[in-house]
C-alpha angles and dihedrals in degrees: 000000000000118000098251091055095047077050091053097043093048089061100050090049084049088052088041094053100038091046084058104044097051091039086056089043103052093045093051094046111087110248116298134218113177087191094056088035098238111141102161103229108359088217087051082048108047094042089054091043094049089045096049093055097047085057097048084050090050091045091046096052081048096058106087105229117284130193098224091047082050095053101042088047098050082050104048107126087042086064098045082052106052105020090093092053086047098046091044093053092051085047088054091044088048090057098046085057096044088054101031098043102019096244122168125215128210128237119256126305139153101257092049087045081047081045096055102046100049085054098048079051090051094052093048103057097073089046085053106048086048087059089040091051115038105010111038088029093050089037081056102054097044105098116233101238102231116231 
C-alpha cells in the first residue's frame, strides 16, 4: 500500500470514527438548548460537540476551493451582520403576497429554510460589495492622524 493511499485510508477511518462518535454522543445526550443552557450530560456534550467540529474541519480540507464558499467565507461577519434585515424583508414581502394574492406558505422545511437562506444571500451580495468597494476601500486609504 503506497503512502498516499494509507493517507487516504487513515482519513476516511478518522471520518468514519468521529462521525460515529458524535452521531452515538449526541443520541445518547438528553435534548440541548444552549439558550436556555441545557446541554444533557456536559461530557456527552462535550464529546458530540468536539467530534462534530473535527469532522467539520475533515469535511472542510476534502472540498476542493469554490468561489461562492470563498466569498461567503471572506464576508462572514457581513453576513452575520445583515442576514436578519434581509430575512425580515423576505418575511414582509411573504406576507403582502399572502394578503394581496392570497398565497399560502408552507410550514418549515428544509428546503424553504435552504430557500431562505440562498435568497437572504442573494440579497446580501449587492449590500456587500457596496461596503468592499466605497466604504472599507476608502476606510483603508484615510490616514489615522497620530497623536
Amino acid at each position: 500500500m503506497s503512502l498516499s493511499n494509507r493517507i487516504l485510508f487513515g482519513k476516511f477511518l478518522l471520518f468514519i470514527v468521529l462521525l460515529a462518535t458524535s452521531l452515538v454522543f449526541s443520541y445518547l445526550n438528553d435534548f440541548v438548548n444552549l439558550g436556555a443552557n441545557r446541554m444533557g450530560s456536559y461530557f456527552y456534550f462535550y464529546v458530540a460537540s468536539f467530534s462534530g467540529i473535527g469532522l467539520c474541519i475533515l469535511v472542510s480540507k476534502a472540498i476542493p476551493e469554490n468561489m461562492i464558499f470563498s466569498f461567503v467565507g471572506r464576508n462572514s461577519l457581513a453576513i452575520l451582520a445583515l442576514h436578519l434585515p434581509a430575512y425580515l424583508v423576505i418575511r414582509g414581502v411573504e406576507k403582502v403576497m399572502v394578503r394581496v394574492v392570497g398565497l399560502t406558505i408552507p410550514g418549515m422545511s428544509l428546503w424553504s429554510m435552504m430557500f431562505y437562506s440562498i435568497i437572504q444571500l442573494l440579497m446580501t451580495v449587492p449590500i456587500i460589495y457596496v461596503i468592499n468597494r466605497y466604504l472599507l476601500s476608502r476606510a483603508m486609504l484615510i490616514p489615522h492622524p497620530r497623536g
